[in-house]
Backbone as JSON, one array per atom type, in Angstrom:
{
  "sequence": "XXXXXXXXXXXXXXXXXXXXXXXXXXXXXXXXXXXXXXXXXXXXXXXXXXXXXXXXXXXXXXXXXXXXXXXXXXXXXXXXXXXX",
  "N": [[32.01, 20.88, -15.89], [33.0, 18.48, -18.5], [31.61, 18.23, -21.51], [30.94, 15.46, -24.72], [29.3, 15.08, -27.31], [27.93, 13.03, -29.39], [25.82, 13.6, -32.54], [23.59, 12.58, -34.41], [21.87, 13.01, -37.19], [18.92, 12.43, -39.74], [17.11, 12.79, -42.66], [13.77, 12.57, -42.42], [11.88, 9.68, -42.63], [9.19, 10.01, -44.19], [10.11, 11.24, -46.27], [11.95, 12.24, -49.84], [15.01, 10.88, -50.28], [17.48, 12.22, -52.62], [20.01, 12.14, -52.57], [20.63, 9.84, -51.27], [18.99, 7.55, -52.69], [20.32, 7.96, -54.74], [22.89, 6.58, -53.82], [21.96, 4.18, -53.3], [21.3, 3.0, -55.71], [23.7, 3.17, -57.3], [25.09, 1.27, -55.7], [24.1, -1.45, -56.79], [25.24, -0.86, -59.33], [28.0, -1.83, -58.44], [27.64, -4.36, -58.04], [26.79, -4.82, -55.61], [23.75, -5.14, -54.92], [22.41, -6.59, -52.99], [22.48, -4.14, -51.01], [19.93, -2.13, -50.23], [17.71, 0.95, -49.62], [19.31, 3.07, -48.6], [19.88, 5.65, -46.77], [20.78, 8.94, -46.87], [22.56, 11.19, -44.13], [23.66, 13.52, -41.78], [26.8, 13.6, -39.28], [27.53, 14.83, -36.43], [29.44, 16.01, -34.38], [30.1, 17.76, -30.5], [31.57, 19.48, -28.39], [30.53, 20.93, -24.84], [30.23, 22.66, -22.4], [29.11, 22.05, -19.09], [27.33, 22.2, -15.96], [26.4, 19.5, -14.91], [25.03, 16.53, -16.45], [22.61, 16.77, -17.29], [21.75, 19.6, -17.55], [23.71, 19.7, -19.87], [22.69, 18.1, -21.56], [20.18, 19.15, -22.21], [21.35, 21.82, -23.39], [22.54, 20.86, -25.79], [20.49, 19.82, -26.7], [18.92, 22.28, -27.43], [20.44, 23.12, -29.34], [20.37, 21.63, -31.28], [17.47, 21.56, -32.14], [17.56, 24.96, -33.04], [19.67, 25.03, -34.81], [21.12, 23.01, -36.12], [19.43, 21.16, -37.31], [16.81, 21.06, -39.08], [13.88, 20.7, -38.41], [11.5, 19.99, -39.87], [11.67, 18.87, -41.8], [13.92, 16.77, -41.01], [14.93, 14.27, -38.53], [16.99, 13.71, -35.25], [18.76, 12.28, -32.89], [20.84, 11.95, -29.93], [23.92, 11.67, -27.92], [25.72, 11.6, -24.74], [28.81, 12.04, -23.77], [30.76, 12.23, -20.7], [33.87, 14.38, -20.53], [37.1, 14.03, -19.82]],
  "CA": [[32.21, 19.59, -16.49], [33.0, 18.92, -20.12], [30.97, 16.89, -22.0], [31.28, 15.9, -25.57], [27.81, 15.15, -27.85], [27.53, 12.6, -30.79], [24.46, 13.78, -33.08], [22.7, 11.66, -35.89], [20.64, 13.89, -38.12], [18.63, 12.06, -40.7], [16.14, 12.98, -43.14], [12.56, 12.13, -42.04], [11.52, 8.5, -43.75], [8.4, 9.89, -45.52], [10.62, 12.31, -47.39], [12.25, 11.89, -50.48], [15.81, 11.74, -50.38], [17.58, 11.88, -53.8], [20.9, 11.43, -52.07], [20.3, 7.77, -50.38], [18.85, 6.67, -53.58], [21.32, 7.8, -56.09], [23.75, 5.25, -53.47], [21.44, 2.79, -53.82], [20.97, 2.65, -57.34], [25.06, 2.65, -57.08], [25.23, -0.17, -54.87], [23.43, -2.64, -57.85], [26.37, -0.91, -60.31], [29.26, -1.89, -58.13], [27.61, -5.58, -57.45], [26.2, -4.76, -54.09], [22.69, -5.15, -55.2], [21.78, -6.61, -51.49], [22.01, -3.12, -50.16], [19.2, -1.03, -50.61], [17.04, 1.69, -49.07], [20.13, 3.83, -48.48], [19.55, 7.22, -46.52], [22.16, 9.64, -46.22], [22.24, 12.03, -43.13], [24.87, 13.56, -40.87], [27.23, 13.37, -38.02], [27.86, 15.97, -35.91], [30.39, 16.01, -32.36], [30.58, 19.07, -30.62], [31.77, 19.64, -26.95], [29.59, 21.67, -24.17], [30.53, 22.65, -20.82], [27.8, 22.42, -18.45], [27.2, 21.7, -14.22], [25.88, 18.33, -15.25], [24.86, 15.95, -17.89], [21.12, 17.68, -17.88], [22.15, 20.79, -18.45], [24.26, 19.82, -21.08], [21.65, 17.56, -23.0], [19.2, 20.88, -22.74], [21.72, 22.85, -24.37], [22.2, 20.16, -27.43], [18.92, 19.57, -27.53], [19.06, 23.48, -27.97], [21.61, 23.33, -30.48], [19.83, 21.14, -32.76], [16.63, 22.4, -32.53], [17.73, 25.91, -33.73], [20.52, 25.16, -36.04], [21.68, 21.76, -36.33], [18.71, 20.03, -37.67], [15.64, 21.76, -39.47], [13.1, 19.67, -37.89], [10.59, 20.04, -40.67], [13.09, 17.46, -42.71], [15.1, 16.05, -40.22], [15.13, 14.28, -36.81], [17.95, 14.03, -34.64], [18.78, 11.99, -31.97], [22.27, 12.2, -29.55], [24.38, 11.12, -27.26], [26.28, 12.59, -24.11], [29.51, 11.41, -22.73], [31.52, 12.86, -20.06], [35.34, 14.14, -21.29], [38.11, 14.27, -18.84]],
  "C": [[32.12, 19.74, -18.01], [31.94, 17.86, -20.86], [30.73, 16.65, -23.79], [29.79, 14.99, -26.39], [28.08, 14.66, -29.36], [26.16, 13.08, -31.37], [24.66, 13.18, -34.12], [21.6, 12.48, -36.27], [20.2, 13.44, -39.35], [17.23, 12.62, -40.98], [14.69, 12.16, -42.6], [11.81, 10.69, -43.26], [10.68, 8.92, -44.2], [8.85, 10.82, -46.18], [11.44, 11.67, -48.37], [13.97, 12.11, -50.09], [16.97, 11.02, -51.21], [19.29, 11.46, -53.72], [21.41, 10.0, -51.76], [19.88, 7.32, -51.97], [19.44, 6.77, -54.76], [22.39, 6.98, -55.74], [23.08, 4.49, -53.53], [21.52, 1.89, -54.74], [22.76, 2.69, -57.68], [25.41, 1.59, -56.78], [24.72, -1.07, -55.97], [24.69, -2.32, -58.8], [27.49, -1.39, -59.85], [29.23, -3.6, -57.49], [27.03, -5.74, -56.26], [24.48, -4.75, -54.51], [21.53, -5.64, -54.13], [21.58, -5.47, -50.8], [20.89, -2.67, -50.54], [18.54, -0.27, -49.37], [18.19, 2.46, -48.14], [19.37, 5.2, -48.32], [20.89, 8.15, -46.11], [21.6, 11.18, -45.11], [23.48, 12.83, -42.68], [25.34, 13.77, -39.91], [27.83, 14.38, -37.46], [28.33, 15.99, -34.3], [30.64, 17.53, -32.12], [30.89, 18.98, -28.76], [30.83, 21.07, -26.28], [29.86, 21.55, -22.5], [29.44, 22.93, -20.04], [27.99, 21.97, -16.86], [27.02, 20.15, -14.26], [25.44, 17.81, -16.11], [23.52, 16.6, -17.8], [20.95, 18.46, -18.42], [22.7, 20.31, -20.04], [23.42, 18.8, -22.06], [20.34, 18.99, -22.85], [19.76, 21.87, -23.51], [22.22, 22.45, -25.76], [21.3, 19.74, -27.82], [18.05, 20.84, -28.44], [19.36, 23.79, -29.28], [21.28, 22.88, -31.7], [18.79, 21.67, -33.41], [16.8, 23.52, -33.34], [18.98, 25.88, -34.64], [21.3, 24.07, -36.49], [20.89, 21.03, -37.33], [17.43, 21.07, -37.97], [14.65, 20.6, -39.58], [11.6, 19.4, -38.44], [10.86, 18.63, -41.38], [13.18, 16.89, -42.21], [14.34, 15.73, -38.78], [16.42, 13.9, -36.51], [17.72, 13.22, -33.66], [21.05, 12.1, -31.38], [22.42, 11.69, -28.24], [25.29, 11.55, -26.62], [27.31, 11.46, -23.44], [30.7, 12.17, -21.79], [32.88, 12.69, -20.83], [35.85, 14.65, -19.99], [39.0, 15.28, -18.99]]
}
């Protein structure tokens, strides 16, 4: 079975991150001054053939752990949907 794996990898909220708040502090120059507390992170799809959806969330839960997401920084959460 194929199965294909949204990931969300964002910086950990008590970290600093100089990214998110240099759009922030954007957002007030461009009039948007309602946004704030901008974090930037990123998105990551990857396909994984596995027997079943278990398997295949153990082997992106794999995937992040060791090289997707340095989990010192970052957490990660994801999402599995069967592909035809």
């Amino acid at each position: 079975m194929k199965f294909k794996a949204e990931i969300d990898v964002m910086p950990h909220d008590a970290l600093l991150d100089p990214q998110g708040k240099a759009v922030t502090n954007s957002m007030k120059n461009i009039g948007l001054a309602e946004i704030d507390g901008v974090r930037i992170g990123k998105h990551i799809r990857l396909f994984v053939e596995a027997d079943s959806k278990a398997l295949a969330e153990e082997k992106v839960d794999e995937a992040c752990k060791k090289m997707l997401a340095n989990q010192i920084m970052e957490s990660y959460v994801f999402s599995l949907s069967e592909e035809n």
